[in-house]
KEMAR-459069 format. One record per residue (C-alpha): z, x, y; residue in three letters. Coordinates in steps of 0.02 Angstrom, whole numbers, padded with zeros to 5 digits, always signed. Each point is the difference from the previous one (the first is absolute). Layout:
# KEMAR-459069
ZXYALA
...
***
This chain:
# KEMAR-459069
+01965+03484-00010UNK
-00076-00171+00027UNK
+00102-00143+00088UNK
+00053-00139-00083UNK
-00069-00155+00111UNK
+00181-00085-00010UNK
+00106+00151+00025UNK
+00181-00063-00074UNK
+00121-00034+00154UNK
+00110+00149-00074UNK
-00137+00139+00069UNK
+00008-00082+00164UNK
+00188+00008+00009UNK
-00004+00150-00042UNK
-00113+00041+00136UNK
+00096-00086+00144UNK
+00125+00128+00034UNK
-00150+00127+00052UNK
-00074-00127+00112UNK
+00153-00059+00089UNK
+00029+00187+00035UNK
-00176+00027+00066UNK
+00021-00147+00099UNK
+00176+00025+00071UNK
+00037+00160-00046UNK
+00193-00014+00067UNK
+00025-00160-00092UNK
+00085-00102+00134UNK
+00049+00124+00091UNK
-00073-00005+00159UNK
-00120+00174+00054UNK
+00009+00104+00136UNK
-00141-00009+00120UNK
-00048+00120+00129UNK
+00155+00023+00094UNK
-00007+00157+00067UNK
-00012-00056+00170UNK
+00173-00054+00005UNK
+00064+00159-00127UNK
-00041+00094+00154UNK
+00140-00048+00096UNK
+00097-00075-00118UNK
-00013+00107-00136UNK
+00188+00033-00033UNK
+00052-00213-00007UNK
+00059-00039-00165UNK
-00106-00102-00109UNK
+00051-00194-00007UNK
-00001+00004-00180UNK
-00095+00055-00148UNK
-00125-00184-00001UNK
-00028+00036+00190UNK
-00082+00165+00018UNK
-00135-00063+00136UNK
+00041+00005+00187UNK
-00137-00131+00035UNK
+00021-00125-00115UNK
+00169-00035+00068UNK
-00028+00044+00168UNK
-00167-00029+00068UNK
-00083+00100+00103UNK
-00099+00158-00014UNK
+00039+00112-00113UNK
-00162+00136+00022UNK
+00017+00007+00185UNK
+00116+00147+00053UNK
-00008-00094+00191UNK
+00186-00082+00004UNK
-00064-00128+00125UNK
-00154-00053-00113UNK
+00104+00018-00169UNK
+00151-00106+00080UNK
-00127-00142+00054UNK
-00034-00096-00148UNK
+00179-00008-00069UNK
+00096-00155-00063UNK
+00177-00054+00088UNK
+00000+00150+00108UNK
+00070+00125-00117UNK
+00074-00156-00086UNK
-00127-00057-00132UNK
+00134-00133-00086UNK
+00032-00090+00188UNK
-00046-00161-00032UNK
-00142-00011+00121UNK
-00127+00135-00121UNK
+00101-00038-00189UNK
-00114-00082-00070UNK
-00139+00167+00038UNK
+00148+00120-00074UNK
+00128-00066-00106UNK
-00074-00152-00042UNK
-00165+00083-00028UNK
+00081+00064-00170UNK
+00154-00116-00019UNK
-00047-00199+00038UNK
+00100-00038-00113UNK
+00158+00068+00080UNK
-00073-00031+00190UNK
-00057-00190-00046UNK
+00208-00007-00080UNK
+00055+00096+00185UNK
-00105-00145+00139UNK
+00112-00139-00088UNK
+00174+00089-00021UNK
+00129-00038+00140UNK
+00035+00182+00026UNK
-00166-00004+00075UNK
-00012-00184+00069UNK
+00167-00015+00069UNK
-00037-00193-00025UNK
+00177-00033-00083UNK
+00089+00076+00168UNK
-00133-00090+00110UNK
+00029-00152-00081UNK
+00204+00017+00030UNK
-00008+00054+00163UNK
-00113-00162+00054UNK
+00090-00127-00104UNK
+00168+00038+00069UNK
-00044+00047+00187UNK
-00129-00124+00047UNK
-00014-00099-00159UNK
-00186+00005-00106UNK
-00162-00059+00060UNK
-00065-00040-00178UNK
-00114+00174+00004UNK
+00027+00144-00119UNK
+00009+00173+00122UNK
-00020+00193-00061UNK
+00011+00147+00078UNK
-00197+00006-00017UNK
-00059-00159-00059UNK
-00118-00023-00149UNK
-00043-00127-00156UNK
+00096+00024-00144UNK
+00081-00112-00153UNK
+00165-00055-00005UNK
+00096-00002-00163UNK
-00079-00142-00081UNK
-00177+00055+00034UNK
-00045-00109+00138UNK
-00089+00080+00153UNK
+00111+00057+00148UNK
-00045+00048+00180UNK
+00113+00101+00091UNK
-00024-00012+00184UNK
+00022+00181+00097UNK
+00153+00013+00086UNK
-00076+00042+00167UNK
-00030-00210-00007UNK
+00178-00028+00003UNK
+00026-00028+00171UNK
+00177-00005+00024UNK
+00161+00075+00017UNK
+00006+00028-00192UNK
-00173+00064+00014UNK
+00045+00140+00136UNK
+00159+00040-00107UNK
-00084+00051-00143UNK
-00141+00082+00084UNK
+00117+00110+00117UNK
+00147+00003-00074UNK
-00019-00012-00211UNK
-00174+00059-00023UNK
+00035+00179+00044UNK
+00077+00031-00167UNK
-00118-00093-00124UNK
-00149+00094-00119UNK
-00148-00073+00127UNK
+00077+00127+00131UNK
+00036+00170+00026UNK
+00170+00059+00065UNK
-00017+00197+00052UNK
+00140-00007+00141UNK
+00159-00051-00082UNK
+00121+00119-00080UNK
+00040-00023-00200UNK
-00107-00169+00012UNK
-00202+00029+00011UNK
-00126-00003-00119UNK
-00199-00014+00004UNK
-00056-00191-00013UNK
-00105-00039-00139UNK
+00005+00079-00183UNK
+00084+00149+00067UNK
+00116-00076+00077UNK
+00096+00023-00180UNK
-00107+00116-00083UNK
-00003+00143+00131UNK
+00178-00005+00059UNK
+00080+00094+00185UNK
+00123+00083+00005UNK
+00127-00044+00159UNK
-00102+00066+00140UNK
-00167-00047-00057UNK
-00043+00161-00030UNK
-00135+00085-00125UNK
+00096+00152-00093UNK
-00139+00050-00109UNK
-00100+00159-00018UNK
-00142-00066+00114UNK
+00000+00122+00180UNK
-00116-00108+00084UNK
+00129-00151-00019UNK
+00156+00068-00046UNK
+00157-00062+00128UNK
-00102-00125+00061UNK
+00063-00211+00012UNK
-00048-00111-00054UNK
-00048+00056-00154UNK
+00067-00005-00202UNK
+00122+00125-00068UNK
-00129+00083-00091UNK
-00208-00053-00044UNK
+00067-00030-00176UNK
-00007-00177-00080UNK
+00161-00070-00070UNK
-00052-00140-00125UNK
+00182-00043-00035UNK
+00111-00032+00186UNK
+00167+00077+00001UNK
+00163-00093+00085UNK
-00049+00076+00165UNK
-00174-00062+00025UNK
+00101-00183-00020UNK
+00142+00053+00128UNK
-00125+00024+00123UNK
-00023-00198+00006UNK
+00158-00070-00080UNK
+00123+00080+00117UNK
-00008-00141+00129UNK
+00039-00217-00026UNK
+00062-00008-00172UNK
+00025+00181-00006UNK
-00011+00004-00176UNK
-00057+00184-00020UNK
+00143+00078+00076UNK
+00120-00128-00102UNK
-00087+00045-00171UNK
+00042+00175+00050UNK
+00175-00023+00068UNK
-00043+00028+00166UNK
+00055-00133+00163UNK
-00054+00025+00190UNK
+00152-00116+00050UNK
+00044+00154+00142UNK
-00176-00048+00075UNK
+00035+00133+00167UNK
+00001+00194-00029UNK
+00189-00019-00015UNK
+00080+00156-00077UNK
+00049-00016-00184UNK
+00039+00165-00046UNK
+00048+00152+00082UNK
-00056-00045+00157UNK
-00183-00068-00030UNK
-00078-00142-00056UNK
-00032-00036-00180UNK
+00006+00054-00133UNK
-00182-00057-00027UNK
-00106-00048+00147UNK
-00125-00161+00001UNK
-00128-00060+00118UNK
+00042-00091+00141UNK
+00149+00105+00061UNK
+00121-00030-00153UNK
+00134+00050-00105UNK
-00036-00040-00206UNK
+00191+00045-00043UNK
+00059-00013-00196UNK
+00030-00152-00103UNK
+00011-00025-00167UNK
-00190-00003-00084UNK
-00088-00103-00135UNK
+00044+00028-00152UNK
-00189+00029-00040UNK
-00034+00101+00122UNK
+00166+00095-00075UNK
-00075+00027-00159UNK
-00146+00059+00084UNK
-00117-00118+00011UNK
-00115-00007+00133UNK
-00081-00169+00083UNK
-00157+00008-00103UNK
+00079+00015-00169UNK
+00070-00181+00019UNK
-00165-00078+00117UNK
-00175-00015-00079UNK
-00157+00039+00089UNK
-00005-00175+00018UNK
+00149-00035+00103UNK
-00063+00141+00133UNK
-00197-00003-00008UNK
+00006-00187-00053UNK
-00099-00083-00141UNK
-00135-00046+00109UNK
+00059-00176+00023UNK
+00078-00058+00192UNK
+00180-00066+00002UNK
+00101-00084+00127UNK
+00161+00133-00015UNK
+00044+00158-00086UNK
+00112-00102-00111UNK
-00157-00059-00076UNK
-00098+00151-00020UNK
+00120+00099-00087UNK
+00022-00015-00174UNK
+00149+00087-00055UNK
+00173-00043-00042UNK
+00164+00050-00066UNK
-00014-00119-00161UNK
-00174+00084-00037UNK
+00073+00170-00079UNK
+00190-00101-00007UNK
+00007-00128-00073UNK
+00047-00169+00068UNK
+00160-00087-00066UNK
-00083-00093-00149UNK
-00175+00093-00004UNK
-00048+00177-00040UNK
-00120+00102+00092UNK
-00185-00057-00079UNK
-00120+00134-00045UNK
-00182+00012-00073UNK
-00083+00131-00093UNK
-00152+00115+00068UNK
-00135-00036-00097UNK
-00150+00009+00090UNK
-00098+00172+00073UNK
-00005-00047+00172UNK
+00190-00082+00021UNK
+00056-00010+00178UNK
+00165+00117-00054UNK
-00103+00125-00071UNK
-00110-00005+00164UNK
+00134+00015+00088UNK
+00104+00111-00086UNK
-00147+00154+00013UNK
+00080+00123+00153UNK
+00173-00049-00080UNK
+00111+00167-00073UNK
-00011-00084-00176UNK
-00151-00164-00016UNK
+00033-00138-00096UNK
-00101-00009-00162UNK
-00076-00120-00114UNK
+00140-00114-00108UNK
+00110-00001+00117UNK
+00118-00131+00047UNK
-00010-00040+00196UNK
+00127-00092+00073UNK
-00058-00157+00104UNK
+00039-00041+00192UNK
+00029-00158+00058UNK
-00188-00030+00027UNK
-00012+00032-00212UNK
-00103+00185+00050UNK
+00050+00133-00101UNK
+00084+00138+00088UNK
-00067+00164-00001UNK
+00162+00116-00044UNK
+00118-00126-00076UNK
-00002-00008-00172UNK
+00092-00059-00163UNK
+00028+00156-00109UNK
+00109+00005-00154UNK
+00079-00181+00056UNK
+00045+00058+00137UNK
-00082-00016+00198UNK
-00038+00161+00095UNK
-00058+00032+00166UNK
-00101+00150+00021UNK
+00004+00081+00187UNK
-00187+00011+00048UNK
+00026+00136+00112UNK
+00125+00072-00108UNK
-00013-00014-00157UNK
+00155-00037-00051UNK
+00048-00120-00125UNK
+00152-00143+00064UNK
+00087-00114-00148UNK
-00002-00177+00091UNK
+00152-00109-00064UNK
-00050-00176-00037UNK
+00142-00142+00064UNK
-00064-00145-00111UNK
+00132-00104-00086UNK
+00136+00134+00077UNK
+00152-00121+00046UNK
-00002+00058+00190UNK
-00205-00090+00025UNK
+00055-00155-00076UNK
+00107-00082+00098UNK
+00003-00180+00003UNK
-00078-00011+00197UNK
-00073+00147+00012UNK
-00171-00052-00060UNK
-00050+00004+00191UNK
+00051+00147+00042UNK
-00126+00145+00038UNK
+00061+00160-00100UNK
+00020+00079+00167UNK
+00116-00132+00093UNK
+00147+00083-00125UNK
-00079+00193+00010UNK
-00049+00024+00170UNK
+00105+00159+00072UNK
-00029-00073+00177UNK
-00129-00091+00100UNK
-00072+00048+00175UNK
+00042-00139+00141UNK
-00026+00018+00178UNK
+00057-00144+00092UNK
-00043-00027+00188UNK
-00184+00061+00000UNK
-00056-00013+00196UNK
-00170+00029+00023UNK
-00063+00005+00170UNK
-00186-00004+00058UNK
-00041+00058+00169UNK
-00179-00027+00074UNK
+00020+00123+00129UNK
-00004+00149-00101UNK
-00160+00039-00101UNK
+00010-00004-00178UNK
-00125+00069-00144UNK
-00077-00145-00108UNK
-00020+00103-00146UNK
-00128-00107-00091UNK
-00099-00022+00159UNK
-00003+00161+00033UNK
+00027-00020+00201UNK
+00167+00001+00104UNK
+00038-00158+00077UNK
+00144-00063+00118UNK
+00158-00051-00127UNK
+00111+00119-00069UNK
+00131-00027-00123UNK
+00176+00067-00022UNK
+00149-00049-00133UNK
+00165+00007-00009UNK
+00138-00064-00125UNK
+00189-00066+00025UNK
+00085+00055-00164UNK
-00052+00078-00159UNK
+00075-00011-00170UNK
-00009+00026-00177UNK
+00118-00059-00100UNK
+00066-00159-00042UNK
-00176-00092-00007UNK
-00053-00180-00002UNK
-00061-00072-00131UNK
-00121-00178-00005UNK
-00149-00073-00115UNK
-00180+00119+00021UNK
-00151-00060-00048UNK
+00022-00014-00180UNK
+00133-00112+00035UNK
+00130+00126-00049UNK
+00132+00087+00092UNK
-00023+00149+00096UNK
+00051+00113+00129UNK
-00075-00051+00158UNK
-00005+00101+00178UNK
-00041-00049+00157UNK
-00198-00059+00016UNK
-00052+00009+00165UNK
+00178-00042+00081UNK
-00096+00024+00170UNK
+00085-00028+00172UNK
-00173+00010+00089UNK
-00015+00053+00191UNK
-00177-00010+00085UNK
-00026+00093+00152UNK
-00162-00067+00108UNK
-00125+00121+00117UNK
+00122-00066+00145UNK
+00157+00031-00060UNK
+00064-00157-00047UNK
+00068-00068-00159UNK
-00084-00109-00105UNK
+00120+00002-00136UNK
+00159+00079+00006UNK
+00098+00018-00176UNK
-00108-00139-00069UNK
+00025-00051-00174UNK
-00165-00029-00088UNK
-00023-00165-00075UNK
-00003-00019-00199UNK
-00032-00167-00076UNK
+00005-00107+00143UNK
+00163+00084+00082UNK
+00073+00145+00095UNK
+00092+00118-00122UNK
+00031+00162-00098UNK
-00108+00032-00158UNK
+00064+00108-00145UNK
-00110+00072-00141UNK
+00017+00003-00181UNK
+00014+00207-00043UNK
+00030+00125-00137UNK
+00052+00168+00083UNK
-00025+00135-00108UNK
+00174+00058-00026UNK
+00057-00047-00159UNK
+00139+00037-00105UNK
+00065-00009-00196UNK
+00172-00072+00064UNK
-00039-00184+00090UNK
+00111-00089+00124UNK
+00144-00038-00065UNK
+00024-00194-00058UNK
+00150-00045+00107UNK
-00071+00120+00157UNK
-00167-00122-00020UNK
+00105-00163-00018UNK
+00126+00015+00102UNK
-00087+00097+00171UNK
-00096-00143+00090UNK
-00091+00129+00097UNK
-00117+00013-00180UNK
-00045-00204+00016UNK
-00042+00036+00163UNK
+00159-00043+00138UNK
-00016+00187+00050UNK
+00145+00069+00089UNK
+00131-00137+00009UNK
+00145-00083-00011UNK
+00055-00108-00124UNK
+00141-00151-00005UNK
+00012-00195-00089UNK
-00167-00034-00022UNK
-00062+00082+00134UNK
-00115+00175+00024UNK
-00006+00051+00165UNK
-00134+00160+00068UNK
+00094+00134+00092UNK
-00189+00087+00033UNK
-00077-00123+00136UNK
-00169-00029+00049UNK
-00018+00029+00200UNK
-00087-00165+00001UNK
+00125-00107-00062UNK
+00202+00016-00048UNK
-00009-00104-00137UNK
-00174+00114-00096UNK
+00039+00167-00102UNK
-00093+00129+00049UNK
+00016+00088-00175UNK
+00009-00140-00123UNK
-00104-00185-00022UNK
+00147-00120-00046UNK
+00160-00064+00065UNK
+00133-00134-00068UNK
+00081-00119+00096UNK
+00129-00128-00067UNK
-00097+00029-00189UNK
-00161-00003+00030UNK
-00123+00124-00003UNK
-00135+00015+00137UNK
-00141+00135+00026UNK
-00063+00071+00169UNK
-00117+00128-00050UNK
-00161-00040-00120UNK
-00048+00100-00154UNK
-00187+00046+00028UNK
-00125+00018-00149UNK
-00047-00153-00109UNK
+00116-00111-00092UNK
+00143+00129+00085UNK
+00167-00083+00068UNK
+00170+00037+00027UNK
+00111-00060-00128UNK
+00065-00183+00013UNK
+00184-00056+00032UNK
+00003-00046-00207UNK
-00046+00182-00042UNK
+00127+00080+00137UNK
+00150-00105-00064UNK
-00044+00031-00171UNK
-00007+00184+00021UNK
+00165+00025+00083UNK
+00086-00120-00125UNK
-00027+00120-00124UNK
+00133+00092+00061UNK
+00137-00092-00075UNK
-00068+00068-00158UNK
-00025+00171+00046UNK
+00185+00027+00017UNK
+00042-00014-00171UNK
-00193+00037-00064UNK
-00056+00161+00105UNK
-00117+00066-00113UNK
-00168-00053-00031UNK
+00016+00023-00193UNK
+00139-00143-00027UNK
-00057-00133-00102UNK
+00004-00136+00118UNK
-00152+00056+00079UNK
-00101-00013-00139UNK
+00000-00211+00044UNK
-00013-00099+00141UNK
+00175-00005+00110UNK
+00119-00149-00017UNK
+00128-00007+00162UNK
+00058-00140-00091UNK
+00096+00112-00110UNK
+00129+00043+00121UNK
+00099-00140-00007UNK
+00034+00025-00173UNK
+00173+00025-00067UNK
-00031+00202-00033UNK
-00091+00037+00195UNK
+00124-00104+00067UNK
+00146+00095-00047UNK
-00111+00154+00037UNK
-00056-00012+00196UNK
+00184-00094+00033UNK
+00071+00182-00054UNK
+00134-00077-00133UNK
***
C-alpha cells in the first residue's frame, strides 16, 4: 500500500495513542525503577499510593545497593523527602505547581505571625520577614522580598524562632504528645499519630518516632492532621470540635484522672458545645480550599488575607445570594481538584464562588438548591440560604460579621506573662543551634463566653481576643531584670492589643438581641459595673487601677474612652456614638424582643417615645 505524501491528520490521530504508550507506557503514572535495594529491607512498607510505586524517585538514594550505609547516602530530607530543604528534588520534582503555591503560603512562611509579633512588641522596621526568606509577589503582582527571620534581631525575632516556630510546616515536631507532624508536604499529607509513632506493616521501622502513622499518602487531611497545629493561640481546632483546655494542669475531671481527652502540653480538652458544622459532620477541609492552606502562590501580610472563604459564600448574605458559575472547561480548577474526592465534580456543574470569585470544589447548586458535599465523606449537606430572611436585615446590622450573632463562644486569655531568661539555653529552631534565652508563658484568667466585639479589618464587627496581651519579663546572663511585666508599645504607647477573630464554634441560634445590647461586656467594658453614665472594670490590669484587664473601654461621666488598641488594619474599638447607640436600643427591645417585628425592617426613631401611645406605655398607665 503506497503512502499518500500528505497523510490526512485523522491517520495520525489515530496513531497517537500507540506512540504515547510506547513512549510512556504508564501514561502519567510514574514507573518503578530498580528498587530492590530498598525491597530488601523494606519489603513489607506499604506502598504510598498507586502514582508512587518507585522508592527512588521520592526518596533518593540507592536503590540497587543492598549496603544500608551506601543506599541511605544519597537520600533527600533524611528520610523526609517533602522537608523543605530537598522539595523541590522530591515533591516538587513532580508537583511545582503545588510546591511553587506551598514557598508563598503562610502555613509555610509564618510571615503573617512574624509580622504581628514585631509590630506589636518592638514596632516594624519597614522589612518584610519569613520563616525562610525568599522573593515572591504580593497580591497585586508586584515583586516581594521576604527577609529570613534569622535577620530579625530582636526580642520578637527570638520569640518566634524559640518559642512559635516549633509548631509551623518548615519544622518538624517528633517530641510532643498529640501535637507533631513532619515539616514540609508531609507535614499534612503523612499524618502521626500521638506519639509519633509508625504503626505500619514495615519491621525494620515499625514503633519507631518520629515517623508517620503509616507510609501511605493521604491526599485529602482529616480534622486531626489540623488539631495537631490549631490546638494552641486561637485554638480554633479544638473549638470547631467542641473541645476547651481551660483546666490547663492534669487536674482530675472524671473519676479520678485527668480528662476526658488529653492534649499536648499537659492539658485537659474537657466538653463544650461544638460547631454546628463540625456537628453535621463536616470536617475542616470541606469548608477551606487548597488555597486557604497551601496558598495560591501569592505572599500576604495575615491569614485574614490568604483565606478565601466565608459564611455568605454557600449562605447567602442579607440582600445577595451565594454566586455560582458553571464548569465548562476540561481542565477547571474544581474538577482538578475534586479527583481523590468520594464523588468528583463533573462538567456543567454549578460551583459556588468564595469570596475571592474561585469556584469551590464540592459546593454546588443542584435542583435550586446549594449542597455541600463532604470530600472525605461523601456525604451530601442541604445549606440554607439567609438572604432577604427578616432576621439578616436589620436596619444596623449591615456591619455585622455573620459570626458576631453565631459565635457559640470565643477563646480569651487575658494576662499573658511571658518571661525570657538568658541564663537558661534555649533551641532556635530555625537556626538550628541552642543559644542562651529560654522562654516560658503563663496566663491570669481564661474565658469563653461573653466575648467582645469591635470593627476587623473589613471594617465590620467581630469578635476579637486578646493579640499579644503580653506582660513581658526579660531575664539577663546576670540575673537581673531588664524588663519586668513590661507592656510592649503599640502605636506610639504602652498598652494591651486585642485581635479581630472568628473562633470556630458556631451555632444556628445567635446571641440573643437584648443579651448583645444590654451586656456591656460585648462592646468591650468586660467585667464591670455599671451606674449613671458611668462603666466601671471590676477585672484590673496590675499596672494600673483605672485599665481592664479583660475589656478595651471604660465610661466615665458619658463618655466613652479606649485603653486597649484593636490590631490589624483599619481595626478599632467601637466609638462612644456606636456604644450609646447600641445600648439605647434597649428601650425598644422591651416591648420589641424579637428580631422579626417590623420596626426593624427601618432605621430606629427614639424620637418616637415621647409620643402619646409610648408615653402611656413605659409610664405603666
Amino acid at each position: 500500500m503506497s503512502l499518500s505524501p500528505n497523510p490526512p491528520l485523522s491517520r495520525y490521530c489515530s496513531l497517537l495513542p500507540l506512540l504515547l504508550f510506547l513512549l510512556f507506557p504508564g501514561g502519567c503514572t510514574p514507573q518503578p525503577v530498580d528498587s530492590a535495594g530498598c525491597r530488601s529491607c523494606h519489603g513489607e512498607i506499604e506502598p504510598v499510593s498507586a502514582s508512587h510505586p518507585s522508592c527512588r524517585s521520592c526518596h533518593g538514594g540507592d536503590g540497587v545497593t543492598r549496603d544500608k550505609e551506601k543506599a541511605h547516602a544519597a537520600m533527600h530530607g533524611a528520610g523526609n523527602p517533602s522537608a523543605w530543604q530537598s522539595w523541590d528534588k522530591s515533591c516538587g520534582a513532580c508537583h511545582p505547581y503545588q510546591l511553587e503555591r506551598l514557598r508563598s503560603t503562610l502555613m509555610y512562611t509564618a510571615a503573617g505571625m512574624i509580622r504581628n509579633i514585631q509590630l506589636t512588641w518592638e514596632g516594624g522596621d519597614g522589612r518584610s520577614y519569613s520563616s525562610r526568606g525568599g522573593k515572591s509577589f504580593d497580591a497585586k503582582g508586584n515583586p516581594l522580598e521576604l527577609k529570613p527571620v534569622a535577620e530579625l534581631n530582636n526580642l520578637s525575632g527570638e520569640l518566634y524562632r524559640k518559642f512559635c516556630s516549633r509548631c509551623h510546616v518548615g519544622n518538624a515536631v517528633g517530641d510532643v504528645f498529640a501535637a507533631g507532624h513532619a515539616s514540609g508536604c508531609a507535614a499534612c499529607h503523612f499524618p502521626y499519630n500521638d506519639k509519633s509513632s509508625y504503626e505500619g506493616t514495615d519491621l525494620t521501622v515499625r514503633g519507631k518516632s518520629p515517623h508517620s502513622l503509616t507510609h501511605t499518602l493521604e491526599p485529602l487531611p482529616g480534622i486531626k492532621v489540623c488539631v495537631r497545629c490549631h490546638n494552641r493561640s486561637g485554638r480554633i481546632a479544638l473549638s470547631y470540635q467542641g473541645l476547651s483546655d481551660g483546666n490547663s494542669g492534669l487536674v482530675p475531671t472524671r473519676n479520678g484522672l485527668p480528662g476526658p481527652v488529653m492534649l499536648s502540653g499537659s492539658r485537659n480538652g474537657v466538653r463544650i458545645a461544638p460547631d454546628i458544622h463540625f456537628a453535621k459532620g463536616m470536617e475542616c477541609i470541606d469548608c477551606h480550599t487548597s488555597r486557604d492552606v497551601m496558598g495560591d502562590g501569592y505572599a500576604y501580610a495575615n491569614m485574614y488575607l490568604q483565606t478565601e472563604v466565608s459564611c455568605e459564600d454557600c449562605h447567602g448574605g442579607p440582600l445577595e445570594p451565594p454566586r455560582w458559575r458553571e464548569i465548562d472547561r476540561e481542565n477547571d480548577e474544581a474538577l482538578r481538584d475534586s479527583r481523590n474526592y468520594r464523588a468528583p465534580m463533573r462538567p456543567g456543574m454549578r460551583m459556588i464562588l468564595t469570596a475571592k470569585g474561585r469556584p469551590y470544589s464540592n459546593v454546588f447548586v443542584q435542583e435550586g438548591q446549594i449542597r455541600l458535599q463532604g470530600k472525605r465523606s461523601g456525604k451530601l449537606h442541604l445549606v440554607k440560604v439567609i438572604t432577604g430572611t427578616p432576621e439578616h436585615t436589620i436596619v444596623g446590622h449591615g456591619r455585622l460579621e455573620c459570626y458576631a450573632c453565631h459565635s457559640r463562644t470565643v477563646v480569651q486569655c487575658y494576662g499573658c506573662h511571658t518571661r525570657y531568661d538568658k541564663t537558661q539555653p534555649g533551641m532556635d529552631s530555625i537556626k538550628g543551634v541552642e543559644t542562651p534565652g529560654a522562654f516560658s508563658e503563663s496566663e491570669d484568667y481564661r474565658m469563653l463566653y461573653p466575648f467582645p466585639l469591635a470593627l476587623n479589618q473589613r471594617g465590620k464587627i467581630s469578635p476579637v481576643t486578646p493579640g499579644c496581651q503580653t506582660f513581658i519579663t526579660v531575664v539577663e546572663g546576670d540575673g537581673t531584670l531588664s524588663r519586668d511585666e513590661y507592656v510592649a508599645r503599640f502605636k506610639g504607647k504602652p498598652q494591651l492589643r486585642f485581635a479581630p477573630f472568628y473562633s470556630h464554634n458556631t451555632g444556628t441560634r445567635s446571641v440573643g438581641c437584648s443579651e448583645c445590647h444590654a451586656n456591656p461586656a460585648f462592646l468591650g467594658f468586660g467585667q464591670h459595673v455599671a451606674a449613671a453614665g458611668e462603666i466601671s472594670a471590676t477585672l484590673i490590669c496590675e499596672k494600673s487601677e483605672e485599665k481592664p484587664l479583660d475589656g478595651f473601654l471604660t465610661m466615665k461621666e458619658g463618655k466613652v474612652r479606649a485603653y486597649s488598641a484593636i490590631t490589624r488594619e483599619h481595626s478599632r474599638p467601637l466609638n462612644g456614638a456606636e456604644v450609646k447607640r447600641t445600648l439605647a436600643l434597649n428601650s425598644c427591645l422591651v416591648c420589641h424582643p424579637s428580631a422579626k417585628d417590623p420596626i426593624y425592617r427601618k432605621g430606629i426613631d427614639f424620637r418616637v417615645l415621647q409620643d402619646t401611645l409610648h408615653r402611656r406605655l413605659l409610664s405603666g398607665r
